[in-house]
PDB file of N, CA, C and O in Angstrom:
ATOM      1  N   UNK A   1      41.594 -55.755  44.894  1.00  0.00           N
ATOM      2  CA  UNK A   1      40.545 -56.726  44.783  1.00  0.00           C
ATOM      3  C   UNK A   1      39.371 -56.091  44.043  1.00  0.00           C
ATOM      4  O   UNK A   1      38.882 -54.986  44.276  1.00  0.00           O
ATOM      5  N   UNK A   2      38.937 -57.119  42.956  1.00  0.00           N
ATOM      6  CA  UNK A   2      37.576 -56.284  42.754  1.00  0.00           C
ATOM      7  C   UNK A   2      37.053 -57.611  42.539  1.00  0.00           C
ATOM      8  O   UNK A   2      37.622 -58.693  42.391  1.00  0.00           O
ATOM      9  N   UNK A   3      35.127 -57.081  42.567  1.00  0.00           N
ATOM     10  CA  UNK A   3      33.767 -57.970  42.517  1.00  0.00           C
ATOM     11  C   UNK A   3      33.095 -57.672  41.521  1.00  0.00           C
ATOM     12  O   UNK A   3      32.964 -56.586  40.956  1.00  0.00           O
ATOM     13  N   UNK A   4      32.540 -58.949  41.244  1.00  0.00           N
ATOM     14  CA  UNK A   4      32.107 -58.848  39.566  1.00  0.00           C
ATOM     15  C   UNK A   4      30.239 -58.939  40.600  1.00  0.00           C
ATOM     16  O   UNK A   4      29.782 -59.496  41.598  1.00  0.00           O
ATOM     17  N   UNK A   5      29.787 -58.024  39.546  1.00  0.00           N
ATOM     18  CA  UNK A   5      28.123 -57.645  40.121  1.00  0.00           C
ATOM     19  C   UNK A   5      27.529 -57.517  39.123  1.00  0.00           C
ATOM     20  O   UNK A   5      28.149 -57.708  38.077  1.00  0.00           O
ATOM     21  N   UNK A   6      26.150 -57.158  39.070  1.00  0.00           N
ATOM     22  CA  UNK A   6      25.092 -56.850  38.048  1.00  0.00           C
ATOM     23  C   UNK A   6      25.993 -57.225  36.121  1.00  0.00           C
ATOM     24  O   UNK A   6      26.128 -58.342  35.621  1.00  0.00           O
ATOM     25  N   UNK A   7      26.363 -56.082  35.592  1.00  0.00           N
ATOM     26  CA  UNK A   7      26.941 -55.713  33.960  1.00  0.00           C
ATOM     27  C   UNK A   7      28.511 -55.967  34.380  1.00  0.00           C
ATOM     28  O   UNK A   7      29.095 -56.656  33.543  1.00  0.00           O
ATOM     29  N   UNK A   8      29.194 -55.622  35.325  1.00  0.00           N
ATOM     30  CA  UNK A   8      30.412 -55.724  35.516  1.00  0.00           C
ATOM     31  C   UNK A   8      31.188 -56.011  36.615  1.00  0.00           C
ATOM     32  O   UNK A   8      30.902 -56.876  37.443  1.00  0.00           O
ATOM     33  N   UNK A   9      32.095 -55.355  36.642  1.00  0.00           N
ATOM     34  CA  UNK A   9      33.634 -55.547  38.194  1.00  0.00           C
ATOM     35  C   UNK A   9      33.704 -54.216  38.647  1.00  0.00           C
ATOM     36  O   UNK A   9      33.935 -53.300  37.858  1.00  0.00           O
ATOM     37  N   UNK A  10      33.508 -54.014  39.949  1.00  0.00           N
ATOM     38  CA  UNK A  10      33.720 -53.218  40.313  1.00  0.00           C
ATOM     39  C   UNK A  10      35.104 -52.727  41.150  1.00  0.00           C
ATOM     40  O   UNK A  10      34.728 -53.616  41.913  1.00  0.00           O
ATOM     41  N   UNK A  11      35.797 -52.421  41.489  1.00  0.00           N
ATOM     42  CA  UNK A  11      36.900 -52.475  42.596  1.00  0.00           C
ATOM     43  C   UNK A  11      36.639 -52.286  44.016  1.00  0.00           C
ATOM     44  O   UNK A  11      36.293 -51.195  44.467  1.00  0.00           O
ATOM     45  N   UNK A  12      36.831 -53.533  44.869  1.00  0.00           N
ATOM     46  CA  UNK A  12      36.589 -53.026  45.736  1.00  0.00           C
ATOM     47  C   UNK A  12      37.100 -52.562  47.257  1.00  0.00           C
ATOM     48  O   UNK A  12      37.319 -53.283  48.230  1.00  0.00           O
ATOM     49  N   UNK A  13      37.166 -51.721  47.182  1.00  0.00           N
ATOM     50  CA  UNK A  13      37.492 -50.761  48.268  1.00  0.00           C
ATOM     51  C   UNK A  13      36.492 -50.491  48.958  1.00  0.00           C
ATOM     52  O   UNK A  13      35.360 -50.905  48.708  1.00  0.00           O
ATOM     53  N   UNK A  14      37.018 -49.248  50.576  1.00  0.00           N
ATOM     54  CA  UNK A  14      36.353 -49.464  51.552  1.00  0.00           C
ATOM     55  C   UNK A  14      34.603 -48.822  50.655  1.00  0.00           C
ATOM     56  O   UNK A  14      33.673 -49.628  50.627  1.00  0.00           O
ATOM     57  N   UNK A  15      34.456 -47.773  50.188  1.00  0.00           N
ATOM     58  CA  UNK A  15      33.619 -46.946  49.305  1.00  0.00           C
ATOM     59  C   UNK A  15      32.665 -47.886  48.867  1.00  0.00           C
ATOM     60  O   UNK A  15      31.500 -47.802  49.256  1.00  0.00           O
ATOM     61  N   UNK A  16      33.100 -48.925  47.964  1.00  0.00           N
ATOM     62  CA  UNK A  16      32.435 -49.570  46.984  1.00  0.00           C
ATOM     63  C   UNK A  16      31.947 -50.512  47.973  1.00  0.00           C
ATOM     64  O   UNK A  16      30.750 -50.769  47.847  1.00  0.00           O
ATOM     65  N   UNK A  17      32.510 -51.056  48.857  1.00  0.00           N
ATOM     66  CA  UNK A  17      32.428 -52.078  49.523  1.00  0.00           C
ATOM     67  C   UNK A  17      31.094 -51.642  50.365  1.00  0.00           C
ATOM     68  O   UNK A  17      30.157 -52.438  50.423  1.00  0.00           O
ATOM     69  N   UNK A  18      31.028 -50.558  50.921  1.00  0.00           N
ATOM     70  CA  UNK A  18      29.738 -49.869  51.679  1.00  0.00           C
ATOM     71  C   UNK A  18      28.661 -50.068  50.647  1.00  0.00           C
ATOM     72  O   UNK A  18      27.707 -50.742  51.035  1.00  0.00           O
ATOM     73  N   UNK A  19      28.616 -49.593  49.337  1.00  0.00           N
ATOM     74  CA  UNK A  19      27.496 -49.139  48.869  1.00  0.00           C
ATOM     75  C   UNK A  19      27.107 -50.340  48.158  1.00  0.00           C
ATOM     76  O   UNK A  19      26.014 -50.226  47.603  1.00  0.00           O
ATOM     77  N   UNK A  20      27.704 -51.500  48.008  1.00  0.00           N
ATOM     78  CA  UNK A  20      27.571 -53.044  47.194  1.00  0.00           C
ATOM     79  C   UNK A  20      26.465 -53.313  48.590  1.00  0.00           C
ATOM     80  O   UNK A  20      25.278 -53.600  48.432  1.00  0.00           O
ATOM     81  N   UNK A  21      27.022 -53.180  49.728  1.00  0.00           N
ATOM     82  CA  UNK A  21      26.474 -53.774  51.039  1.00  0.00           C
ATOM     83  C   UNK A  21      25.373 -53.129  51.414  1.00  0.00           C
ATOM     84  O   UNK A  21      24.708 -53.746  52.246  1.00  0.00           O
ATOM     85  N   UNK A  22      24.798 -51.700  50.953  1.00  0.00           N
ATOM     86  CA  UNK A  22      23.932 -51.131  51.367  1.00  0.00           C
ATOM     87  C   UNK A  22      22.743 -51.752  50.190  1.00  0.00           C
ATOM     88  O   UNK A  22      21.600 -52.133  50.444  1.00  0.00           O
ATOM     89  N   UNK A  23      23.359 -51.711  48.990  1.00  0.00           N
ATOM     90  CA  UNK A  23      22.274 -52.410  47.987  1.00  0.00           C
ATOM     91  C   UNK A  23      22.097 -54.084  47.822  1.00  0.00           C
ATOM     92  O   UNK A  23      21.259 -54.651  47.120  1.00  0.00           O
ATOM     93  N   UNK A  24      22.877 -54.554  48.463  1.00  0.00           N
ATOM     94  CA  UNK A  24      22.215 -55.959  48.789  1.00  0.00           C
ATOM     95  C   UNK A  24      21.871 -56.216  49.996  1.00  0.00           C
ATOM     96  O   UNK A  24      21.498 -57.365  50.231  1.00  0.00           O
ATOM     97  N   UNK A  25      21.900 -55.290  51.019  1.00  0.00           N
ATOM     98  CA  UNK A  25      20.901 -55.187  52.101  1.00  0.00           C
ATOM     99  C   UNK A  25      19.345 -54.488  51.434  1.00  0.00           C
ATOM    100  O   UNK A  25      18.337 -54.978  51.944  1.00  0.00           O
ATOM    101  N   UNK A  26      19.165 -53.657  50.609  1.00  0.00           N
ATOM    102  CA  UNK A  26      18.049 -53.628  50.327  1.00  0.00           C
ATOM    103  C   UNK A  26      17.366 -54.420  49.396  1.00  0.00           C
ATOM    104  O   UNK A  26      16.137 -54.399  49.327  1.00  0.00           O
ATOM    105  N   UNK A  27      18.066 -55.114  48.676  1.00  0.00           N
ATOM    106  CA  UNK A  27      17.726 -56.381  47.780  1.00  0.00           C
ATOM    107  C   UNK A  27      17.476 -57.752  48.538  1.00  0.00           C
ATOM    108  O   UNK A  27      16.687 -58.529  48.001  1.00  0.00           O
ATOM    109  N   UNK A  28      17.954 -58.051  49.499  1.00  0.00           N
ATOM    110  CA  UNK A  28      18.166 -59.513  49.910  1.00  0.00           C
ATOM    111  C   UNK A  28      17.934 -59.481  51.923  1.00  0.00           C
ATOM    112  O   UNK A  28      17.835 -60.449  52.677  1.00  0.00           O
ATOM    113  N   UNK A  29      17.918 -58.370  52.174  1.00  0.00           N
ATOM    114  CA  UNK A  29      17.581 -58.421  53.454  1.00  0.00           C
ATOM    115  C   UNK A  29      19.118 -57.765  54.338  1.00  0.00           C
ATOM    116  O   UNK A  29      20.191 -57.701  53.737  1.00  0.00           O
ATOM    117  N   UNK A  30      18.997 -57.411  55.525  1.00  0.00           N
ATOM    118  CA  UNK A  30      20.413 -57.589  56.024  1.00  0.00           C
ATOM    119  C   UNK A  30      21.394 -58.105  56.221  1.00  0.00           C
ATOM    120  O   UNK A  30      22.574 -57.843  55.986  1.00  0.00           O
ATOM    121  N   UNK A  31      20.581 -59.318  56.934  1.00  0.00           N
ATOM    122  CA  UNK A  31      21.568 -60.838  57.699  1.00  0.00           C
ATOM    123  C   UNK A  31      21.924 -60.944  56.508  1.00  0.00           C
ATOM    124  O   UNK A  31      23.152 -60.856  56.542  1.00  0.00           O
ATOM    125  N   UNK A  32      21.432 -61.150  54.938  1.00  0.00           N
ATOM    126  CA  UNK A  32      21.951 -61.712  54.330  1.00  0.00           C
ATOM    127  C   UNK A  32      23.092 -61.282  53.769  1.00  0.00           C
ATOM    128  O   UNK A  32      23.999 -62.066  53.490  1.00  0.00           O
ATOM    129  N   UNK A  33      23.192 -59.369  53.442  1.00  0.00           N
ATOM    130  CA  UNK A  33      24.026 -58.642  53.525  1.00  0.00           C
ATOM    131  C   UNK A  33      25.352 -59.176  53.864  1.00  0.00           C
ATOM    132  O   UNK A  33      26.284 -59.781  53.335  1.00  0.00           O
ATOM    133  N   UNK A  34      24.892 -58.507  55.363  1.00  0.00           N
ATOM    134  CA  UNK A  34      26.155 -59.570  55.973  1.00  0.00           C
ATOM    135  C   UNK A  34      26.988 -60.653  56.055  1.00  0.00           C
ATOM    136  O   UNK A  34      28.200 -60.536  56.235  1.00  0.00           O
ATOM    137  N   UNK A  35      26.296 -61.927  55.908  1.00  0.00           N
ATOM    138  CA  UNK A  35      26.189 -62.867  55.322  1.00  0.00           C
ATOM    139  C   UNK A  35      27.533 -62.837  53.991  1.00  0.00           C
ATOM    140  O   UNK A  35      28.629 -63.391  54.070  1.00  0.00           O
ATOM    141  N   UNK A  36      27.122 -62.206  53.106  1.00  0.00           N
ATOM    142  CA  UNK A  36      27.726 -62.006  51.988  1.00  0.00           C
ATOM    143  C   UNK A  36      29.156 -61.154  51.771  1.00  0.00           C
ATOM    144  O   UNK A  36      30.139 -61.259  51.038  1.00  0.00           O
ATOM    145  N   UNK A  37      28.752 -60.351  52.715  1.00  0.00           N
ATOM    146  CA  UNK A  37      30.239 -59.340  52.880  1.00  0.00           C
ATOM    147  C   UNK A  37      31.284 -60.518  53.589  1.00  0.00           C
ATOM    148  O   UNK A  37      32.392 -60.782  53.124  1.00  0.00           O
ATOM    149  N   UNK A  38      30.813 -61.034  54.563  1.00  0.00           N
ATOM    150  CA  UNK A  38      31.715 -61.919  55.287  1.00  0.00           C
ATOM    151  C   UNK A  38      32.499 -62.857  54.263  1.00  0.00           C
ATOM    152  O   UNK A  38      33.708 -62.733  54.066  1.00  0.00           O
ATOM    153  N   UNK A  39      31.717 -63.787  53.643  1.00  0.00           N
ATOM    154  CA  UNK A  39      31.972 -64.318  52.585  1.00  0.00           C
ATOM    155  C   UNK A  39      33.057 -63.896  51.677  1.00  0.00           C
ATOM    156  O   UNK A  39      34.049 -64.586  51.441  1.00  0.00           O
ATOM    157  N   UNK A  40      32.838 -62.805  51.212  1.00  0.00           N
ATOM    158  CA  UNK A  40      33.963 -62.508  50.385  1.00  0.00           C
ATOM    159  C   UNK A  40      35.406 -61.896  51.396  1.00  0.00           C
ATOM    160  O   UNK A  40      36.558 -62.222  51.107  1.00  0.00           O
ATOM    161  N   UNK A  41      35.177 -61.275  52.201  1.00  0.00           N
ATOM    162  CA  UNK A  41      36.015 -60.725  53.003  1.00  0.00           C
ATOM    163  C   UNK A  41      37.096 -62.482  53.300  1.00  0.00           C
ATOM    164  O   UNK A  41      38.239 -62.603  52.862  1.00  0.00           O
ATOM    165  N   UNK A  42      36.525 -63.356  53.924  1.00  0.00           N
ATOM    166  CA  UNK A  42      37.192 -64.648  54.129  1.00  0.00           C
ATOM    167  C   UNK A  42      38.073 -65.083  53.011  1.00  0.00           C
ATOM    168  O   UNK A  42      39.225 -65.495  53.143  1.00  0.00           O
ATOM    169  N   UNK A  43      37.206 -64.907  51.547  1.00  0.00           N
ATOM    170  CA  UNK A  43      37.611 -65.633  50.143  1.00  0.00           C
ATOM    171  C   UNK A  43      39.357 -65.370  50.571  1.00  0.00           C
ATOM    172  O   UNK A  43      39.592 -64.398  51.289  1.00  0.00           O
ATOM    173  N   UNK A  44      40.252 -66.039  50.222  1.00  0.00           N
ATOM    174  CA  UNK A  44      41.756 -65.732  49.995  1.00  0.00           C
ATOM    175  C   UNK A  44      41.786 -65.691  48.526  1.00  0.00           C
ATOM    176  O   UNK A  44      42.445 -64.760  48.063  1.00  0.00           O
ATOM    177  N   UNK A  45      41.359 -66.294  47.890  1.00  0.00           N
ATOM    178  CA  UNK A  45      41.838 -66.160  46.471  1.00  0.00           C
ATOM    179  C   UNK A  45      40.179 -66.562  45.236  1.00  0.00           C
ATOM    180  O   UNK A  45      39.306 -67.367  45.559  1.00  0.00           O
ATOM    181  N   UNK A  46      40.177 -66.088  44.459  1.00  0.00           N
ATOM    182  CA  UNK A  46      39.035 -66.322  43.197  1.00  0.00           C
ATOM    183  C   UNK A  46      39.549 -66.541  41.821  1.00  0.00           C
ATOM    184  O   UNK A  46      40.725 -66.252  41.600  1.00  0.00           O
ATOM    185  N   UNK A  47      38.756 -67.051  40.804  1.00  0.00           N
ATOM    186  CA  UNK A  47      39.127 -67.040  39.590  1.00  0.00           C
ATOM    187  C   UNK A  47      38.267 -65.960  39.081  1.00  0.00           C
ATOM    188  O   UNK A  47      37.294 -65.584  39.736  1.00  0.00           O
ATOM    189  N   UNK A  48      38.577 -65.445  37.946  1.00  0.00           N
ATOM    190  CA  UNK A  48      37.900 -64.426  37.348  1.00  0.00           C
ATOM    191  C   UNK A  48      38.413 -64.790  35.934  1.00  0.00           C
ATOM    192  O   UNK A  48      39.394 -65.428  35.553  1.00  0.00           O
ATOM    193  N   UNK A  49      37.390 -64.151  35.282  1.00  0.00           N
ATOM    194  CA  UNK A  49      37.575 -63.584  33.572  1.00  0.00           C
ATOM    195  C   UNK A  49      37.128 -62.642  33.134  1.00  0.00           C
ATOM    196  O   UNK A  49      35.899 -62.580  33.141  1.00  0.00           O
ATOM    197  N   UNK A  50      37.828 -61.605  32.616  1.00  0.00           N
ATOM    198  CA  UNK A  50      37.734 -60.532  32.151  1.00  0.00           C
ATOM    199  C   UNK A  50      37.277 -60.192  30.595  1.00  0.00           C
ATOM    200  O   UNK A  50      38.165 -60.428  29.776  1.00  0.00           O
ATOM    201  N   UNK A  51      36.015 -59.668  30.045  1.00  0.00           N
ATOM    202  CA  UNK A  51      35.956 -59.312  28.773  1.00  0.00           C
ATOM    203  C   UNK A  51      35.381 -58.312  28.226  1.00  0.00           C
ATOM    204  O   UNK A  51      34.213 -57.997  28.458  1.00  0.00           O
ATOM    205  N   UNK A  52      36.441 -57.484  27.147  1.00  0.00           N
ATOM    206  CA  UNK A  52      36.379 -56.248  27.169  1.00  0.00           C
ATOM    207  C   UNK A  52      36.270 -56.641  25.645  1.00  0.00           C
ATOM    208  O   UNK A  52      36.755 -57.677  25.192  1.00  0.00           O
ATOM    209  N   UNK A  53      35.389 -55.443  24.694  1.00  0.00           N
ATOM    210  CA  UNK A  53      35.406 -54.935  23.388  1.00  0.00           C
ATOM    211  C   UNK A  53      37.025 -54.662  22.860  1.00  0.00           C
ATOM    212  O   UNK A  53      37.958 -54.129  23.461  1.00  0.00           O
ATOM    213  N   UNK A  54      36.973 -55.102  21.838  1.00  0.00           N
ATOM    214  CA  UNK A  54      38.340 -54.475  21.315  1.00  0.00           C
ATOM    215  C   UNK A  54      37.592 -53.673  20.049  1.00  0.00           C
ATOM    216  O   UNK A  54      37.227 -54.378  19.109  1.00  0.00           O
ATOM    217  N   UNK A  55      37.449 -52.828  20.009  1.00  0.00           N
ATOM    218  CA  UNK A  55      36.522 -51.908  18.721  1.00  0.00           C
ATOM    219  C   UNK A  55      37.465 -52.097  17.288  1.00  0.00           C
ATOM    220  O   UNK A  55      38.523 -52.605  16.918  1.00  0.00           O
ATOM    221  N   UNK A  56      36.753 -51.619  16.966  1.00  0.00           N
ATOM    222  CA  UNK A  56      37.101 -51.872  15.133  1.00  0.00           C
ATOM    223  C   UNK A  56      38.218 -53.183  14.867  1.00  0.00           C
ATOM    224  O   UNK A  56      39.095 -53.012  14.020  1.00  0.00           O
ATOM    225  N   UNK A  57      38.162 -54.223  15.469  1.00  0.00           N
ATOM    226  CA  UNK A  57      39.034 -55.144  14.972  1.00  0.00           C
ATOM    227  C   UNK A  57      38.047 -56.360  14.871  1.00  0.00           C
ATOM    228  O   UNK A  57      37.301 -56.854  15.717  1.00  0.00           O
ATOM    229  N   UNK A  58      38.313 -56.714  13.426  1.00  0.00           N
ATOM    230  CA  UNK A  58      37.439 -57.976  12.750  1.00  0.00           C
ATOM    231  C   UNK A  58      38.080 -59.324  13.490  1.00  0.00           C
ATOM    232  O   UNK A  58      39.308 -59.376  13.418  1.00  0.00           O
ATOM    233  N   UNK A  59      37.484 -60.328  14.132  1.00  0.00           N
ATOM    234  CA  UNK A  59      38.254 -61.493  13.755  1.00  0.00           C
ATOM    235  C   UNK A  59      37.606 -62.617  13.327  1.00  0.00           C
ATOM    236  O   UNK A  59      36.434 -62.783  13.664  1.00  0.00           O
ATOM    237  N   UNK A  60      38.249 -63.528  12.545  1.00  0.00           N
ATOM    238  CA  UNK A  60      37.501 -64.522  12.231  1.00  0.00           C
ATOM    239  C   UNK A  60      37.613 -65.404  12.908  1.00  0.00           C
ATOM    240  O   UNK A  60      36.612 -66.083  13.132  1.00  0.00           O
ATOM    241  N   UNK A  61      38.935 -65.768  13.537  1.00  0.00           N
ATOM    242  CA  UNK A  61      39.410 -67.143  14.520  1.00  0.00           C
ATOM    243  C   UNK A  61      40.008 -66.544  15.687  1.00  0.00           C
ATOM    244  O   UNK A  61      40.630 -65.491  15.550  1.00  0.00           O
ATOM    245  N   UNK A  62      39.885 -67.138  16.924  1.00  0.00           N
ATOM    246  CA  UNK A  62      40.914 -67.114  17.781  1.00  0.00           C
ATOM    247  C   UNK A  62      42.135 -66.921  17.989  1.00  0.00           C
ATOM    248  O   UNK A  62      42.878 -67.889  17.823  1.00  0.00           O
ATOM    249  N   UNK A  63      42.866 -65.304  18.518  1.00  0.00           N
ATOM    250  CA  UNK A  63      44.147 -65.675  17.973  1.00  0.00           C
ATOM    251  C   UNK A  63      44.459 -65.373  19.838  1.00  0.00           C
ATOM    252  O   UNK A  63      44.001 -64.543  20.623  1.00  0.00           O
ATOM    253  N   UNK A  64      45.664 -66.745  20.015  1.00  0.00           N
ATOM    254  CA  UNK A  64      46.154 -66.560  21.132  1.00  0.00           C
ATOM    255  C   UNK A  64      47.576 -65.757  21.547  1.00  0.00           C
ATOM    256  O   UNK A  64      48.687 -66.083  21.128  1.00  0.00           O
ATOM    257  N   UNK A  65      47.228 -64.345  22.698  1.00  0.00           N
ATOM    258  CA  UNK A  65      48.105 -63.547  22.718  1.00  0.00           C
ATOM    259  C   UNK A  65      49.361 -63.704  23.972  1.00  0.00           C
ATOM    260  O   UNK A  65      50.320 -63.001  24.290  1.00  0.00           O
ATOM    261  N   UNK A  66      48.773 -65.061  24.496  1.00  0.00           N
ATOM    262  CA  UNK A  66      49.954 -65.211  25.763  1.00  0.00           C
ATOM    263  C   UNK A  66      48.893 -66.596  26.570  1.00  0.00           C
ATOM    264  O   UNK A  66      47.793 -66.916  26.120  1.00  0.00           O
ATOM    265  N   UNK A  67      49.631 -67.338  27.973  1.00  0.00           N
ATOM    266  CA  UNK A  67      49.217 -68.304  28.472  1.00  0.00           C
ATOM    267  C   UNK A  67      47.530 -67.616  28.821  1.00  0.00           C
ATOM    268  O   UNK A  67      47.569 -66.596  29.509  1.00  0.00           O
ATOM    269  N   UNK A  68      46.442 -67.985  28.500  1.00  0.00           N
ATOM    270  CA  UNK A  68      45.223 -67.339  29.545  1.00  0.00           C
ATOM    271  C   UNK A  68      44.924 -65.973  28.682  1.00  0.00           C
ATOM    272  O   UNK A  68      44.343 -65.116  29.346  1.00  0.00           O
ATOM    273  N   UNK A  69      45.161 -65.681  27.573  1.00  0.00           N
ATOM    274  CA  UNK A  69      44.735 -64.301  27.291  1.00  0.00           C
ATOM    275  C   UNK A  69      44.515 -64.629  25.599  1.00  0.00           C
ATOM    276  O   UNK A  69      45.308 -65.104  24.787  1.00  0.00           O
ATOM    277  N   UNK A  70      43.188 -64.195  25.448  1.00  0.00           N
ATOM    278  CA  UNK A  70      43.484 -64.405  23.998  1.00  0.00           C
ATOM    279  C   UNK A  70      42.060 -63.536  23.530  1.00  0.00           C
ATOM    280  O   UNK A  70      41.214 -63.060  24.288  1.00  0.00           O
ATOM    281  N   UNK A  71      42.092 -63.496  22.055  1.00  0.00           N
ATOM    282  CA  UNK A  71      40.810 -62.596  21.357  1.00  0.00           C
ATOM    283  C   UNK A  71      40.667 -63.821  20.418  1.00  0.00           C
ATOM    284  O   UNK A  71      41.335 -64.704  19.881  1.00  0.00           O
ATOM    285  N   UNK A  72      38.764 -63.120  20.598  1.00  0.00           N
ATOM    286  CA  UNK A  72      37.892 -64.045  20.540  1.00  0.00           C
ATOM    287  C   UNK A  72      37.042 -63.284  19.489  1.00  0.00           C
ATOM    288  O   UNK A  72      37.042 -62.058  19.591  1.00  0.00           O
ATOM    289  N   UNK A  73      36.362 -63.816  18.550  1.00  0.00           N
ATOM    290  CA  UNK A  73      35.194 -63.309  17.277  1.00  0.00           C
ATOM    291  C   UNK A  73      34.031 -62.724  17.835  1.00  0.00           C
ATOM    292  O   UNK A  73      33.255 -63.642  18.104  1.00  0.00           O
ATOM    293  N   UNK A  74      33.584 -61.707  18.112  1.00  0.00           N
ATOM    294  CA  UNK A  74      32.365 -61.580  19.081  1.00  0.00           C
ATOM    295  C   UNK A  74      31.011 -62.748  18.872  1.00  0.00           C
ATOM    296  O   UNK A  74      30.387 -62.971  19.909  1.00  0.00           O
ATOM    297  N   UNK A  75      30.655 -63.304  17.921  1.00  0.00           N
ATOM    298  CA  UNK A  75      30.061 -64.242  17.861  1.00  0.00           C
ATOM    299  C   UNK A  75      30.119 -65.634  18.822  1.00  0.00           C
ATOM    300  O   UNK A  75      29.273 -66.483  19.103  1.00  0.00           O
ATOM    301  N   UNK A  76      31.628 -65.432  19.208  1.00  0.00           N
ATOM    302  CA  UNK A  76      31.772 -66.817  20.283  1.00  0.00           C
ATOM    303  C   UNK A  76      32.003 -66.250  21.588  1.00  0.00           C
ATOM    304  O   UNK A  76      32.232 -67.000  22.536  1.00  0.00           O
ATOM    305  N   UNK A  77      31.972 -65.185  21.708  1.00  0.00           N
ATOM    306  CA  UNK A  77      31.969 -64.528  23.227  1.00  0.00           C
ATOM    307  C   UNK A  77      30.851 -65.483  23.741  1.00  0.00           C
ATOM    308  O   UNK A  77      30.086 -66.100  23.000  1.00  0.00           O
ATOM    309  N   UNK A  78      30.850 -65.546  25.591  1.00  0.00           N
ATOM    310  CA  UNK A  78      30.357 -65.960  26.209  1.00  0.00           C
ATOM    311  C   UNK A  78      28.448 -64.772  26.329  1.00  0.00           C
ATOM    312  O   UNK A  78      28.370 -63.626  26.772  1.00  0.00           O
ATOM    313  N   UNK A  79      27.575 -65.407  25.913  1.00  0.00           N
ATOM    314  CA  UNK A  79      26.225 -64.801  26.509  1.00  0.00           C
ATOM    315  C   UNK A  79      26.285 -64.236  28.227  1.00  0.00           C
ATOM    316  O   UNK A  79      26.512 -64.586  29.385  1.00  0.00           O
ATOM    317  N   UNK A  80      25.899 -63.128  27.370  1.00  0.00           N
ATOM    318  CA  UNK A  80      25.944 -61.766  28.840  1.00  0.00           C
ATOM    319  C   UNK A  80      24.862 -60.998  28.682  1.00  0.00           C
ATOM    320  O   UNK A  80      24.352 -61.128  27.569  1.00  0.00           O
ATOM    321  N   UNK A  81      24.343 -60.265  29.377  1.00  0.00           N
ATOM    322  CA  UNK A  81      23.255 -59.010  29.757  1.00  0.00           C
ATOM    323  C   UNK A  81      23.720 -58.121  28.847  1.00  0.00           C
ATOM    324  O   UNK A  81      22.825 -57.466  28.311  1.00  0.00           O
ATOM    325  N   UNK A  82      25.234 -57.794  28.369  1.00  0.00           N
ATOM    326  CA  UNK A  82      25.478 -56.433  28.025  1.00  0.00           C
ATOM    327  C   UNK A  82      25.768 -56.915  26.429  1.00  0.00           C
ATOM    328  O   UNK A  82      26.027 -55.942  25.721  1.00  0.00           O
ATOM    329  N   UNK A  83      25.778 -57.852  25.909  1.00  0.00           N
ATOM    330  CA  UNK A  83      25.986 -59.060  24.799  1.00  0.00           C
ATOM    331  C   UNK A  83      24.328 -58.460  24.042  1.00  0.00           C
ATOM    332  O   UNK A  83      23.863 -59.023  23.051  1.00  0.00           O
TER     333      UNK A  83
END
């Protein structure tokens, strides 16, 4: 399992899972902490999307590489923090 936070995804395990919870207890309070860990702990299932640089490759159009997976022109990437 991993959680998408701040710039990225983190994986989360017992480790990550402590220190996500220790910094949104100091961001947002405890209860809410808690609150939030519970939350995801319950989730059974999420959607996600994943997007990574592919370096030195130009594209001009969309080319699709399988059902759900495809490369994209960086110009039409989705607006992000790290964008």
């Amino acid at each position: 399992m991993a959680i998408r936070h701040d710039f990225g995804v983190t994986p989360f395990d017992p480790h990550s899972a402590a220190e996500r919870l220790v910094i949104r207890a100091m961001k947002d309070g405890a209860q809410n902490a808690v609150n939030w860990l519970t939350r995801v702990l319950e989730r059974r299932s999420a959607i996600g999307m994943r997007v990574m640089p592919v370096w030195q490759l130009i594209l001009n159009t969309t080319v699709l590489l399988s059902e759900g997976v495809q490369l994209i022109p960086f110009s039409e990437s989705p607006h992000s923090l790290p964008k």
